[in-house]
ChimeraX commands (.cxc) that place a marker at each C-alpha (Angstrom):
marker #1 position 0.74,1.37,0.45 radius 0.5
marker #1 position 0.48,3.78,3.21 radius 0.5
marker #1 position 1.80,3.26,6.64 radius 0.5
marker #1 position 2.17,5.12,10.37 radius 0.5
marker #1 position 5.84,5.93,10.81 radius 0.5
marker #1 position 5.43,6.91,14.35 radius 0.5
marker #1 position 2.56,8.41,16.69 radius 0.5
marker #1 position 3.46,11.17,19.26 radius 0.5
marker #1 position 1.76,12.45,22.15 radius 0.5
marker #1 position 1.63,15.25,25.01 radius 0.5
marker #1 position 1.00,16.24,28.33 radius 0.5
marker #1 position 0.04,19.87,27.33 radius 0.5
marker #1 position -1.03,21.78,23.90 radius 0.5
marker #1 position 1.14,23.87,21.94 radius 0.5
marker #1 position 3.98,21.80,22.56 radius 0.5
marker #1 position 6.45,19.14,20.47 radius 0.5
marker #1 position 5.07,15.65,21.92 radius 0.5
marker #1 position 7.41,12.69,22.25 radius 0.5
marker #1 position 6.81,8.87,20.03 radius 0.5
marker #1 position 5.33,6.10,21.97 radius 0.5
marker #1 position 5.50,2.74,20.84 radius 0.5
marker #1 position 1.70,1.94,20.54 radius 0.5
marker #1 position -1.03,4.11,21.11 radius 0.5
marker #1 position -5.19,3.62,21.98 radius 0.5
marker #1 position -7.67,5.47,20.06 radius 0.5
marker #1 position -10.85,6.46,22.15 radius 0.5
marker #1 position -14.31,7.17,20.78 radius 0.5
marker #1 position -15.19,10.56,21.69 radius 0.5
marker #1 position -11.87,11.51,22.86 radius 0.5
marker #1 position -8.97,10.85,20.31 radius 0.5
marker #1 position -5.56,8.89,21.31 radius 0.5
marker #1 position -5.06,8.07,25.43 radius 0.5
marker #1 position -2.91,10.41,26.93 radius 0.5
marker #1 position -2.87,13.05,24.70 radius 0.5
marker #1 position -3.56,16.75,25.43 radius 0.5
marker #1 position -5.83,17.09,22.58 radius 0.5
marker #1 position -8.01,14.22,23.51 radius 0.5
marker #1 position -11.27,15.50,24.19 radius 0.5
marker #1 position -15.09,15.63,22.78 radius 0.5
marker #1 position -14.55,17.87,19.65 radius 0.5
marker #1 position -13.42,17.65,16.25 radius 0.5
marker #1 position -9.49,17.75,16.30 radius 0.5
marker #1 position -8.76,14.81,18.47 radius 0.5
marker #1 position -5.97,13.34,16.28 radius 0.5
marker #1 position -3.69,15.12,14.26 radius 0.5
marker #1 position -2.09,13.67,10.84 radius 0.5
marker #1 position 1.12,14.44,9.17 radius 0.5
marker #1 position 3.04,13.44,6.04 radius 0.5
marker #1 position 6.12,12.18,6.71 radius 0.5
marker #1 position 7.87,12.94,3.43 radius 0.5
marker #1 position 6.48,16.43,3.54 radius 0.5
marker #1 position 7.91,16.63,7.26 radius 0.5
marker #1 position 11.39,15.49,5.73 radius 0.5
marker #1 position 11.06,18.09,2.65 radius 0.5
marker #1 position 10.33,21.22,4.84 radius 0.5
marker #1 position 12.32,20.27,7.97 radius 0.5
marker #1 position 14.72,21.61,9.81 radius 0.5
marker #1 position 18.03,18.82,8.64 radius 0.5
marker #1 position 19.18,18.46,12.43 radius 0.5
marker #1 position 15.10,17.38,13.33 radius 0.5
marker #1 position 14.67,15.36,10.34 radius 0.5
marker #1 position 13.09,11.95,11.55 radius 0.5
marker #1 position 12.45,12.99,15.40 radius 0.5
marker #1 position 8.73,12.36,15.33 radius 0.5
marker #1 position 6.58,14.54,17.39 radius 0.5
marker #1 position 8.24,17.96,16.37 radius 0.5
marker #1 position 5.36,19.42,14.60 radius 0.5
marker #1 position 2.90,18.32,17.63 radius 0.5
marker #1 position 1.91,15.89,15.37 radius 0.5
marker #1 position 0.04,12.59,16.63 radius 0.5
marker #1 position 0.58,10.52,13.36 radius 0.5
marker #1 position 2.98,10.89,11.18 radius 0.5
marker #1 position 2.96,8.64,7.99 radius 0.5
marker #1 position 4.50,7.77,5.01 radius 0.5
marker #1 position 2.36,6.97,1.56 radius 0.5
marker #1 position -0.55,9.87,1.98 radius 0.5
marker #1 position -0.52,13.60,1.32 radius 0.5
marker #1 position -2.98,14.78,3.84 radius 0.5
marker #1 position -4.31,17.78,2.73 radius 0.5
marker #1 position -5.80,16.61,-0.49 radius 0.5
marker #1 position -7.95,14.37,1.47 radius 0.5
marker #1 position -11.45,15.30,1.88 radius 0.5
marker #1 position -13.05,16.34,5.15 radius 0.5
marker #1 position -15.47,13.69,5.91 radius 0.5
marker #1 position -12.82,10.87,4.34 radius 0.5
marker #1 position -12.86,7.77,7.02 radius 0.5
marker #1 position -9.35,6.31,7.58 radius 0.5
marker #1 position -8.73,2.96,8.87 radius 0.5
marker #1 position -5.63,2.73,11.34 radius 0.5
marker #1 position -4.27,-0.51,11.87 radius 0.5
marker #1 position -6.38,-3.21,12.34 radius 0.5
marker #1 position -9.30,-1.74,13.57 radius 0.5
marker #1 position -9.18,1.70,14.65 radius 0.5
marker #1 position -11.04,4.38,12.34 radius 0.5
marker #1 position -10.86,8.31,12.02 radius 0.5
marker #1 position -13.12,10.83,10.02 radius 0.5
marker #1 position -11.19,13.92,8.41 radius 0.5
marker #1 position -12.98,16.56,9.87 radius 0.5
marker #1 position -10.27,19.53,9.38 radius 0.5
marker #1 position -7.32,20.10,6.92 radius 0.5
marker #1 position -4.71,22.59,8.47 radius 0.5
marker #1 position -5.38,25.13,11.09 radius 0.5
marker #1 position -5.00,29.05,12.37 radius 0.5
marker #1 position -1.43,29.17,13.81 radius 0.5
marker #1 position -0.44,30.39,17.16 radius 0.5
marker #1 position 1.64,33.29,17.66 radius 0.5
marker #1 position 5.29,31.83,17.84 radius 0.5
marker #1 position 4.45,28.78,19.80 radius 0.5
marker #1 position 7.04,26.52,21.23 radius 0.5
marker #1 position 6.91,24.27,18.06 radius 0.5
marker #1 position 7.27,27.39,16.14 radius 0.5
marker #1 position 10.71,28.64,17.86 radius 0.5
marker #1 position 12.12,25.03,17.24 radius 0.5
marker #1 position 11.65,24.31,13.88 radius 0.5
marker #1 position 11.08,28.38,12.38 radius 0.5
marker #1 position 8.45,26.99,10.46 radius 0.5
marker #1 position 5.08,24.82,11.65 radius 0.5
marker #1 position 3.87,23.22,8.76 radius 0.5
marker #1 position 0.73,21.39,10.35 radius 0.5
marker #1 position -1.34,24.51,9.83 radius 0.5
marker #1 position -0.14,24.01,6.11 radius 0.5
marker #1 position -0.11,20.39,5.71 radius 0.5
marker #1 position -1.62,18.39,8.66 radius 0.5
marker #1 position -5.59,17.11,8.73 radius 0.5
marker #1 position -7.30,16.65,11.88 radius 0.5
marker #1 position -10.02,13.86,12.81 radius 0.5
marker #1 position -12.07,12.35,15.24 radius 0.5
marker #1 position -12.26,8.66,16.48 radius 0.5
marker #1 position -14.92,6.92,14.77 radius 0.5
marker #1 position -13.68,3.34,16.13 radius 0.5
marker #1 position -11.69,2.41,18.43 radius 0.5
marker #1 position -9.05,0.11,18.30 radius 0.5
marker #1 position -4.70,0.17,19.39 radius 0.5
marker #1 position -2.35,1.46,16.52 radius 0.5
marker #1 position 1.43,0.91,16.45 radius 0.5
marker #1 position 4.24,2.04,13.68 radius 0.5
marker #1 position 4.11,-0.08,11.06 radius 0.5
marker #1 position 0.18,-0.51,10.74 radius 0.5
marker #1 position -1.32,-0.02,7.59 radius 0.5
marker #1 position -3.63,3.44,6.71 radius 0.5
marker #1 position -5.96,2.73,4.09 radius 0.5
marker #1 position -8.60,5.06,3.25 radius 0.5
marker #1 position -12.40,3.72,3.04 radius 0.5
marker #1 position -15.65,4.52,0.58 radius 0.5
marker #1 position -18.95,4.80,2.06 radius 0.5
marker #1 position -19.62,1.62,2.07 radius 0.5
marker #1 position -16.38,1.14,4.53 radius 0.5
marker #1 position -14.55,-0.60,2.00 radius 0.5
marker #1 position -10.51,0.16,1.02 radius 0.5
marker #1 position -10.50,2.77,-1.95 radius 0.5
marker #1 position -8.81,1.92,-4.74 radius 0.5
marker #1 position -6.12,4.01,-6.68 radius 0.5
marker link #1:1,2 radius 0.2
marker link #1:2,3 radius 0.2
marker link #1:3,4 radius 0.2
marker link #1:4,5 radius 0.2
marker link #1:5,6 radius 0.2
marker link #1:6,7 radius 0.2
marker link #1:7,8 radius 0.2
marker link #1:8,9 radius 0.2
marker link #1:9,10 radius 0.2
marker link #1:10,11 radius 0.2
marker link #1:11,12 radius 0.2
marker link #1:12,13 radius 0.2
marker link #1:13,14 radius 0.2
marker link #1:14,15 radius 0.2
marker link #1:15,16 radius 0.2
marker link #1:16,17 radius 0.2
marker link #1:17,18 radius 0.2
marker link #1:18,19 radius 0.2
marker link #1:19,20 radius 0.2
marker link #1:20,21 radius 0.2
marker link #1:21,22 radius 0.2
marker link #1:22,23 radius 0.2
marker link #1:23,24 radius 0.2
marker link #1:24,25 radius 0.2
marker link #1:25,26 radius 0.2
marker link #1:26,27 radius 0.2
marker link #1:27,28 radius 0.2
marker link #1:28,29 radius 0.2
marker link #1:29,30 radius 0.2
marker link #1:30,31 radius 0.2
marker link #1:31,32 radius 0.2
marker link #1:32,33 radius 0.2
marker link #1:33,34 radius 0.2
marker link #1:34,35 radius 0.2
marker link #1:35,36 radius 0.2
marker link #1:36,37 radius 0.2
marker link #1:37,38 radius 0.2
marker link #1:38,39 radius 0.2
marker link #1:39,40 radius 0.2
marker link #1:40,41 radius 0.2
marker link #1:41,42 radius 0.2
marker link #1:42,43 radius 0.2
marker link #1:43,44 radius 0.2
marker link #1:44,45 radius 0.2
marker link #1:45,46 radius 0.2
marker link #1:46,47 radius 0.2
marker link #1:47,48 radius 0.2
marker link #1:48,49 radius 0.2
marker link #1:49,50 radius 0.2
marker link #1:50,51 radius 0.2
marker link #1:51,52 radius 0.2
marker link #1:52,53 radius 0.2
marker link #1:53,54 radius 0.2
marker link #1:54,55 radius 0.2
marker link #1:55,56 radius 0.2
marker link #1:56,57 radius 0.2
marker link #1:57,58 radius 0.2
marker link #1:58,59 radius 0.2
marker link #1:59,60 radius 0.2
marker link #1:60,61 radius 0.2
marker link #1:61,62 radius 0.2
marker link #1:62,63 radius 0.2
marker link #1:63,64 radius 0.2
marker link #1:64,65 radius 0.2
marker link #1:65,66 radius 0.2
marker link #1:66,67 radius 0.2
marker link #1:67,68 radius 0.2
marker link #1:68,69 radius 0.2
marker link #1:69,70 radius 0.2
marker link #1:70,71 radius 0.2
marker link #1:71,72 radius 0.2
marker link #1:72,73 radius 0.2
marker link #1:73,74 radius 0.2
marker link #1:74,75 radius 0.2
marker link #1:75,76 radius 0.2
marker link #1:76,77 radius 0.2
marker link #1:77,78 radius 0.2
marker link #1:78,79 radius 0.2
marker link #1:79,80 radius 0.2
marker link #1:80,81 radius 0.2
marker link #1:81,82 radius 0.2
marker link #1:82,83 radius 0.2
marker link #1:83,84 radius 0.2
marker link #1:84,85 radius 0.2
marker link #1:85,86 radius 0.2
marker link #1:86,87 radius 0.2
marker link #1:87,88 radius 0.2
marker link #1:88,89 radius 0.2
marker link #1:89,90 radius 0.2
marker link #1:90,91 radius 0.2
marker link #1:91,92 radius 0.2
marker link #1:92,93 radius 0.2
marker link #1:93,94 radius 0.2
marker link #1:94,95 radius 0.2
marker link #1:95,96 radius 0.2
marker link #1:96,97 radius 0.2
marker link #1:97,98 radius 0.2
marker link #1:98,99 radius 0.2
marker link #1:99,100 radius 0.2
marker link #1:100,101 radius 0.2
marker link #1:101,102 radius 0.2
marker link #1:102,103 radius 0.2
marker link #1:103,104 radius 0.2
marker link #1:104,105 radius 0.2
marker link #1:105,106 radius 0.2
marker link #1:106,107 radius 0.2
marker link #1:107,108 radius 0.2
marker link #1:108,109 radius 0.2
marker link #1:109,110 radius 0.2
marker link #1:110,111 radius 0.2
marker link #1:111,112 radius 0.2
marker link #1:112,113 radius 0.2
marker link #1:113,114 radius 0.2
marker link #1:114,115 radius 0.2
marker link #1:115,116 radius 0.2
marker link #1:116,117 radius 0.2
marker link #1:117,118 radius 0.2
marker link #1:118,119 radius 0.2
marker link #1:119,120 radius 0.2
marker link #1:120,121 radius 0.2
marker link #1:121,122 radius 0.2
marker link #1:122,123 radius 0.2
marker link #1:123,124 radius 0.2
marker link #1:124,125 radius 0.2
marker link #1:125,126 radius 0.2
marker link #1:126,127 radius 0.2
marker link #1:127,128 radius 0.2
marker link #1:128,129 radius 0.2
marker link #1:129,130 radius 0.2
marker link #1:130,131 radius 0.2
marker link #1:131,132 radius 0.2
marker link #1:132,133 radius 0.2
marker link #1:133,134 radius 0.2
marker link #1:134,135 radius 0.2
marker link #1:135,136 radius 0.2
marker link #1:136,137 radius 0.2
marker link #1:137,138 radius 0.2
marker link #1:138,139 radius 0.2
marker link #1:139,140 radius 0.2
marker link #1:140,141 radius 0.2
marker link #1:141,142 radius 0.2
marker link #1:142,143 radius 0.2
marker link #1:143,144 radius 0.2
marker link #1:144,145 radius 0.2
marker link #1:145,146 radius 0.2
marker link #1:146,147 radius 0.2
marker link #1:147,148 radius 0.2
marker link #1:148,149 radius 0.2
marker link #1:149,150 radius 0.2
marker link #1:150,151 radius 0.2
marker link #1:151,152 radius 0.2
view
């Protein structure tokens, strides 16, 4: 069973963002009060939490938000998820994969903290499909195309 482990935002891009304790997803924009909310296809960012633990620096092991990630969670390895996969967050919220790593900036400010960004390696990117409020703890559960829960 897969689960968020902790959602992080940020005032500004390129930059670690700090947890919050719940967080609303926003049709057409991506997760309130986040610097990468906006109308295009990377408004939410997803990270692996055990692959954030394998490749992390030990002293930033388990502070949430390092990687400029705005999900982190535990049960999922992100990039062997299809682009056009729809995730269910919580309750009610749902994202479509619409990216699976990314181009890296030069040396960014995540970069000089951690000597290594994985999210171009490992993160996905989506965009709000439906909205809803997410929280750690909440369950992700991929769906088919019918909008039902995959199985295995």
């Amino acid at each position: 069973m897969s689960r968020i482990i902790a959602i992080s935002v940020s005032p500004r891009r390129g930059t670690k963002k700090s947890p919050v304790a719940r967080a609303e997803l926003v049709v057409g924009y991506g997760i309130e009060g986040d610097a990468h909310g906006g109308d295009w296809h990377r408004q939410v960012s997803l990270l692996s939490a055990e692959r954030m633990r394998e490749v992390g620096v030990p002293s930033l092991v388990g502070k949430y938000g390092i990687y400029a990630e705005n999900i982190a969670t535990e049960g999922i390895d992100w990039k062997t998820i299809p682009v056009g996969t729809r995730v269910r967050l919580g309750e009610r919220a749902e994202v479509e994969i619409t990216q699976i790593g990314k181009e890296c900036h030069a040396h960014c400010e995540i970069h000089k903290l951690t000597g290594d960004c994985i999210m171009p390696r490992e993160g996905v990117f989506a965009r709000v499909t439906s909205p809803g409020t997410i929280q750690p703890g909440d369950l992700v559960v991929l769906l088919d195309a019918e909008n039902r829960p995959t199985t295995g």
